[in-house]
C-alpha positions as CSV (number, residue, x, y, z in Angstrom):
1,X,135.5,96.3,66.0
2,X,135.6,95.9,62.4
3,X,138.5,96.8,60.2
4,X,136.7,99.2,58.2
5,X,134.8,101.4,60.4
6,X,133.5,105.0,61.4
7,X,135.9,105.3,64.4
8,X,139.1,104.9,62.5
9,X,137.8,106.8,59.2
10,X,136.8,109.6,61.8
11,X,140.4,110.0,63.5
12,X,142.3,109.4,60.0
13,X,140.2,112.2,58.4
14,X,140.4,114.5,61.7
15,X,143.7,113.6,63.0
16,X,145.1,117.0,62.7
17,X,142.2,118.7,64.2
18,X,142.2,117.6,67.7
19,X,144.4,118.1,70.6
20,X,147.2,114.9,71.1
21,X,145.7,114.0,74.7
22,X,141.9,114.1,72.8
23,X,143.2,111.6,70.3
24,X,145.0,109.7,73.2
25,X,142.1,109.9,75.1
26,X,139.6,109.0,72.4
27,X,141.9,106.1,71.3
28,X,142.1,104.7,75.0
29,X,138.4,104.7,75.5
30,X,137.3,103.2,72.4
31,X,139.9,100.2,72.8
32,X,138.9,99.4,76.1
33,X,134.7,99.3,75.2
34,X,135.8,97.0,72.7
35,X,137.4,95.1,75.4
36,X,134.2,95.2,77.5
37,X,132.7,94.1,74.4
38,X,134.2,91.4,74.2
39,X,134.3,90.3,77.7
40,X,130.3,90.7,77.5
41,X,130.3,87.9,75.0
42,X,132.8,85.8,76.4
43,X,130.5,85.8,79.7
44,X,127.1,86.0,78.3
45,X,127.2,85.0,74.3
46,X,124.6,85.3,72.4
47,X,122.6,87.1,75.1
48,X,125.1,90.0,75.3
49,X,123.9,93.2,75.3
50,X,125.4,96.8,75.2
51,X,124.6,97.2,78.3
52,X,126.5,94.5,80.4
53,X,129.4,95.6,78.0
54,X,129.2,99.1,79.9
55,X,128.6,97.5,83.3
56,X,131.9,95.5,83.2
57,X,133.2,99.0,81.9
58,X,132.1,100.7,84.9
59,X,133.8,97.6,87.1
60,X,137.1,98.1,85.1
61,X,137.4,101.8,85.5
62,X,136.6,100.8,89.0
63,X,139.0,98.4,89.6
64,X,141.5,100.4,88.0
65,X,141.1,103.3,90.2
66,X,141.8,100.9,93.0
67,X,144.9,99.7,92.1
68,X,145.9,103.2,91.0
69,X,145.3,104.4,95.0
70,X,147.1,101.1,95.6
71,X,150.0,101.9,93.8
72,X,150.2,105.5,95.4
73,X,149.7,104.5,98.7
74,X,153.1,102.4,98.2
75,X,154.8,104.7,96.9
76,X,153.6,107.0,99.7
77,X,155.3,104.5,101.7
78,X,158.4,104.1,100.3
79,X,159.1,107.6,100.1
80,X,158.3,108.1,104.0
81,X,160.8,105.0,104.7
C-alpha cells in the first residue's frame, strides 16, 4: 500500500467516529489484503490479479481458523488433565 493513500486519510480523518473494535477490525483486515497482496505477486508476478490476492485470503482465514480450533482443542485438554 502506498504511503499516501485513501485508507489511512479515511481512518485519520474519521478516527473519532467509529467504535475501537471497528477501527481494530478495519486496521486488521486491510493489513492482511495487503499481505495477500503481496503474496499474489510473490507467487504469480506480473500476472497477479485481485483475485488470486483474495483466494490466498480465503486460504489464510482458513488456515487460521484451523489452528485457532487447534489451539482450543489443547487447551481443552489440558484443562481436563
Amino acid at each position: 500500500m502506498k504511503e499516501d493513500n485513501p485508507f489511512d486519510k479515511t481512518m485519520k480523518v474519521n478516527r473519532r467516529d467509529i467504535p475501537e473494535s471497528t477501527h481494530g477490525a478495519l486496521i486488521d483486515v486491510t493489513d492482511t489484503l495487503n499481505f495477500c497482496w503481496a503474496a499474489a505477486k510473490a507467487v504469480f508476478e506480473e500476472a497477479a490479479t485481485p483475485e488470486h490476492a483474495l483466494k490466498i485470503c480465503e486460504m489464510v482465514l482458513a488456515e487460521r481458523t484451523s489452528r485457532n480450533q487447534d489451539i482450543a482443542r489443547q487447551l481443552a485438554q489440558t484443562v481436563d488433565e
